[in-house]
C-alpha positions in Angstrom: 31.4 -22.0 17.6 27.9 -23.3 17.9 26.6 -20.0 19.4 28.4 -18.0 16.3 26.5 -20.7 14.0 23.3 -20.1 15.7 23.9 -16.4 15.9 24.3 -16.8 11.9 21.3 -18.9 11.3 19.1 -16.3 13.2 20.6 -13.2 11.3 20.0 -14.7 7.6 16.3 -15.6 9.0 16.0 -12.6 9.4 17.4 -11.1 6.3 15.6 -13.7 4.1 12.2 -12.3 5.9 11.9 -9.4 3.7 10.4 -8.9 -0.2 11.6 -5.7 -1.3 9.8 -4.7 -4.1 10.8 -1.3 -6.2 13.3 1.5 -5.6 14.8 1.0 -2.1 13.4 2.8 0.6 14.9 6.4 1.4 13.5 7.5 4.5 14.4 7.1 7.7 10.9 7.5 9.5 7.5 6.5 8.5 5.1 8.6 9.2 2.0 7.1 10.7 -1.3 6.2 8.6 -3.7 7.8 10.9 -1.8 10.7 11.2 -1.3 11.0 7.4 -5.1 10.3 6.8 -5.9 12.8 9.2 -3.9 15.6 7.6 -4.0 14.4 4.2 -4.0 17.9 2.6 -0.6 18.4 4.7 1.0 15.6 2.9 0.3 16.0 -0.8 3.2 16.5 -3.1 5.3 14.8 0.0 7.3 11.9 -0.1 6.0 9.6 2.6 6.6 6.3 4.1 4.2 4.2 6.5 4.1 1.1 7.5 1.2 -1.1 8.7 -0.7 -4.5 7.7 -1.8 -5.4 4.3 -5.8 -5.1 4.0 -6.0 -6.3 0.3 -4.0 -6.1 -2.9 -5.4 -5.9 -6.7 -6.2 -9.3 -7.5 -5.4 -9.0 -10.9 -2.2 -7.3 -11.9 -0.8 -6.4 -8.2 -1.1 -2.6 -9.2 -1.9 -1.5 -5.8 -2.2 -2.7 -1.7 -3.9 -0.9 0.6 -1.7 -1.0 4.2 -3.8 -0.6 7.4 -2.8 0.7 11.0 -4.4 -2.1 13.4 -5.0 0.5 16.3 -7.0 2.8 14.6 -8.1 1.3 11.2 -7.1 4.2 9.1 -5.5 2.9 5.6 -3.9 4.1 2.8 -3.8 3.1 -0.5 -0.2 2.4 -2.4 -0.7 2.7 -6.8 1.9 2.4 -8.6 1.7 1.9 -12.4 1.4 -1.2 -14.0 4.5 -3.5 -14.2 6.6 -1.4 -12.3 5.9 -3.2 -8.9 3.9 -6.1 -8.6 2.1 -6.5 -4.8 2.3 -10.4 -4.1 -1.2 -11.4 -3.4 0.4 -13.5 -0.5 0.9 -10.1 1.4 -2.7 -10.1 2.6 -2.0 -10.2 6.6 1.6 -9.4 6.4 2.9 -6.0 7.6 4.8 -3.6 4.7 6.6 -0.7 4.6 5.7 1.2 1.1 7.2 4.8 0.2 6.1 6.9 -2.5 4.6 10.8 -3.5 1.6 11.4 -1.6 -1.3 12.6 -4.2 -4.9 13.6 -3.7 -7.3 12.6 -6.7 -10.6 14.6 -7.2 -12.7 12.3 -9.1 -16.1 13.5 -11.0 -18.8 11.1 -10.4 -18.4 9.4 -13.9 -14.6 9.0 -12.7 -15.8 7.7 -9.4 -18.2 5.1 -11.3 -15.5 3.4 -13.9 -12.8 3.8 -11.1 -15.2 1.8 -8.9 -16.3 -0.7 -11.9 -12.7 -1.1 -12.5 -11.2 -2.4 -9.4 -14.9 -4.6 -9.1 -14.3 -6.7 -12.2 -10.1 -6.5 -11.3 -11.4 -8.5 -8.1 -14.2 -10.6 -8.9 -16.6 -8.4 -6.9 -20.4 -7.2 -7.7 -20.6 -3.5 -8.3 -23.8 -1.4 -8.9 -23.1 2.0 -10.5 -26.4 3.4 -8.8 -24.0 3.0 -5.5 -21.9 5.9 -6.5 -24.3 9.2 -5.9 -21.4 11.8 -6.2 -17.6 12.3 -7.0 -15.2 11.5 -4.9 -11.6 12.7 -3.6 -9.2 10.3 -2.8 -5.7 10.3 -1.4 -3.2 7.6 -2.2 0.3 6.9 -2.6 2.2 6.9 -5.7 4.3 4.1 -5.0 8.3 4.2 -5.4 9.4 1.3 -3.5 8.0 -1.4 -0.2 9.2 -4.4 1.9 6.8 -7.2 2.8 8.0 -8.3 6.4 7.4 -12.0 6.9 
């Protein structure tokens, strides 16, 4: 009896170590981050699930979290539009599973400027628009549905 209670007690632990957040997840396999960031063009238009640690989520309305792999540190960015999913700001550390379309942005360098303004007054950082020289392309996810592990 005590084994079966303990048994128990370590299976709901472990179910109540998860936030899922969104649609539920549909893949079976995640692909992995520095393989997707190494073949981005490969991957757009794709559905895609990867897994790694948090790096950072928006600060202000938990629109987006950017998931690292450790071994290489190659990240990817998860969006998803407002209200839909909020990242916890918590998850910072913790390791997530996020699925979504993979999408490659081409940004002018006056998109690149109030993209990069944006996300500096969303997080309380300095940003100096003489920093951005160019456009940019960018590849991201457009989020469907995660899991923060615990």
């Amino acid at each position: 009896m005590r084994a079966a209670l303990a048994l128990f007690l370590v299976v709901a632990t472990g179910l109540a170590a998860e936030t899922k957040l969104g649609q539920p997840l549909t893949l079976k396999e995640t692909t992995p981050i520095d393989k997707l960031v190494a073949k981005a063009d490969q991957y757009v238009g794709k559905t895609v699930q990867v897994r790694g640690s948090v790096r950072d989520v928006c600060k202000k309305m938990g629109c987006w979290m950017e998931l690292v792999d450790t071994a290489s540190g190659k990240g990817v960015r998860i969006k998803v539009n407002e209200g839909e999913i909020v990242f916890p700001k918590d998850a910072v550390g913790k390791t997530a599973i996020a699925e979504g379309k993979f999408a490659k942005l081409v940004l002018s360098k006056e998109q690149a400027i109030a993209q990069a303004k944006h996300e500096a007054e969303e997080n309380g950082r300095k940003f100096d628009p003489a920093s951005i020289t160019s456009g940019r392309t960018m590849y991201q996810i457009q989020g469907t549905g995660a899991a923060i592990l615990e």
